[in-house]
C-alpha positions, 0 to 999 in steps of 0.5 A: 614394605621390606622385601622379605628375606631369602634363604641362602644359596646352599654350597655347592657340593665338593666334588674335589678336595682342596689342597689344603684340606688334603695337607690337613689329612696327611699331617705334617706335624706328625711327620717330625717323629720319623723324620728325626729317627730317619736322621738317626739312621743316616748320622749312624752309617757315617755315609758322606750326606753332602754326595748323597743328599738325593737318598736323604732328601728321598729317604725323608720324604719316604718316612715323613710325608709318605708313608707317615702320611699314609697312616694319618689319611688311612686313619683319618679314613677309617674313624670318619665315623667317629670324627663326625660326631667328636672332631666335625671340623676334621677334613673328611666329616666337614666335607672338605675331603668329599665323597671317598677321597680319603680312602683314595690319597691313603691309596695313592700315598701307599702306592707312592711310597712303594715306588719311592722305596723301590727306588731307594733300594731293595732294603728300604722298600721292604722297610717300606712295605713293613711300614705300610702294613703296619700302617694299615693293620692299626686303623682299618678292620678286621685288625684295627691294632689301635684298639688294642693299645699294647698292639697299637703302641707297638706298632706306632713305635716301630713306624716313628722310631724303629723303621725310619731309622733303619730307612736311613741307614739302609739308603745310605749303605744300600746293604743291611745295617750292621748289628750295632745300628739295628740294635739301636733301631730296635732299643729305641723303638720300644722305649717309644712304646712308652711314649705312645701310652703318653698320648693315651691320657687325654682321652681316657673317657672318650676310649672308655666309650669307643671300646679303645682298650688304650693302656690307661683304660685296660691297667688305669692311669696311675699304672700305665702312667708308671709302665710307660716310664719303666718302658721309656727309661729301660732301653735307654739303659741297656744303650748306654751299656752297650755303648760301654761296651762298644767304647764310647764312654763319652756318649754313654755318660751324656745319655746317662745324664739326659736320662738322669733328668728324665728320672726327675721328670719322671716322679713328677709326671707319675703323680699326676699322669693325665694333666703332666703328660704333654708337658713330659712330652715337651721336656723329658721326650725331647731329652729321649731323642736327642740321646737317640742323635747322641748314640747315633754317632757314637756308633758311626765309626765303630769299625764294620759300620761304614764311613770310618 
């Protein structure tokens, strides 16, 4: 007589989260957008990286893993409920974040942050604090920017583009960035506005459902798919004149055709937004930041600016 089969033994519940799946939370693939643009600002002061490579790899790790960080875990936290139901699999639904834990390492990422940015200088901590804000105002009510996407794109842009690059730049200078760099903090931040609606496309459906007014659902896809190139493609012109201005014709021209191939991509993406958008993203946006690198030396000897 066969014996007859037993149940298997329920897991133990998690008390703790697993290292991975506190990784997984914080995302690192997300962390490369800050990263970069903290680079920018770096390249920009025309400081010597080499004898300050201590405030490089701090000011790194203060835009990417930390305060990035901190708004993956804080938004992860606040869209549990959503996750449960589309995305199970994700670190707080499946479990492998237990209990409240995802509401505490977005606490303790913010309070890291503000100690390494206090650390780093008295400008890149109020960086930092304007980030963290930002960070949370986007997912945690009464706020939640993200449900709006003209505020929530705006905030996104600031936090990878705008915010970082002047991090970088302050950590190296320990003074206010001169004009010129914080111009191109703030030019370039708001062409990333454009890229955020780029992310909109492949979840149009599902926004619609959640009451997320992301810029496809409040204008249709044809017309944000159009907004966002005019965004993308209008700061970079008005950098490429004022580098002009500045004399430095050589990288005006190299931005000049970096956009000139993002203007073809362009026409391309606008006929079919929501199946092209990634793959702008992997052509015409890598073309966007790299002009980005391009404008950050163009103005690292301009005279005032540091490391002439």
């Amino acid at each position: 007589m066969s014996a007859i089969a037993q149940p298997e033994p329920t897991s133990a519940i998690r008390r703790w989260p697993s290292p991975s799946a506190t990784l997984e939370l914080l995302k690192p693939v997300t962390w490369f957008a800050p990263m970069w643009a903290l680079g920018c600002g770096v390249v920009s002061v025309g400081a010597p990286v080499i004898e300050s490579w201590p405030l490089v790899v701090g000011a790194a790790l203060l835009a990417g893993p930390l305060v990035c960080g901190t708004s993956q875990a804080t938004n992860d936290w606040f869209d549990r409920h959503v996750d449960a139901i589309n995305e199970p699999e994700r670190p707080i639904p499946s479990g492998r974040i237990p209990g409240r834990w995802g509401l505490y390492i977005a606490i303790a990422w913010t309070m890291l942050s503000l100690v390494v940015g206090a650390l780093l200088g008295p400008w890149v901590l109020a960086a930092a604090v304007f980030g963290l804000v930002l960070a949370w105002a986007y997912s945690a009510p009464p706020l939640r920017l993200k449900k709006n996407g003209w505020w929530g794109n705006t905030a996104v842009g600031l936090c990878y583009e705008g915010l970082p690059w002047f991090t970088g730049a302050a950590a190296l200078s320990a003074v206010l960035p001169a004009g010129p760099i914080l111009a191109l903090a703030a030019l370039y931040s708001a062409g990333a506005f454009g890229i955020m609606i780029l992310n909109d496309f492949k979840a149009v459906e599902g926004d619609i459902a959640m009451s997320v007014r992301t810029l496809p659902v409040q204008l249709g896809v044809a017309r944000a798919a159009r907004l966002a190139c005019v965004v993308m493609a209008a700061p970079q012109v008005v950098v490429i004149g004022l580098l002009v201005y500045w004399d430095r014709a050589p990288h005006a021209i190299a931005i000049g055709v970096a956009l000139a191939v993002q203007v073809v991509l362009m026409v391309r993406l606008v006929k079919r937004p929501r199946e092209r958008a990634a793959w702008y993203n992997a052509t015409g946006t890598t073309l966007y930041v790299i002009g980005m690198l391009i404008a950050a030396f163009a103005v690292r000897t301009l005279e005032g600016i540091g490391g002439s």
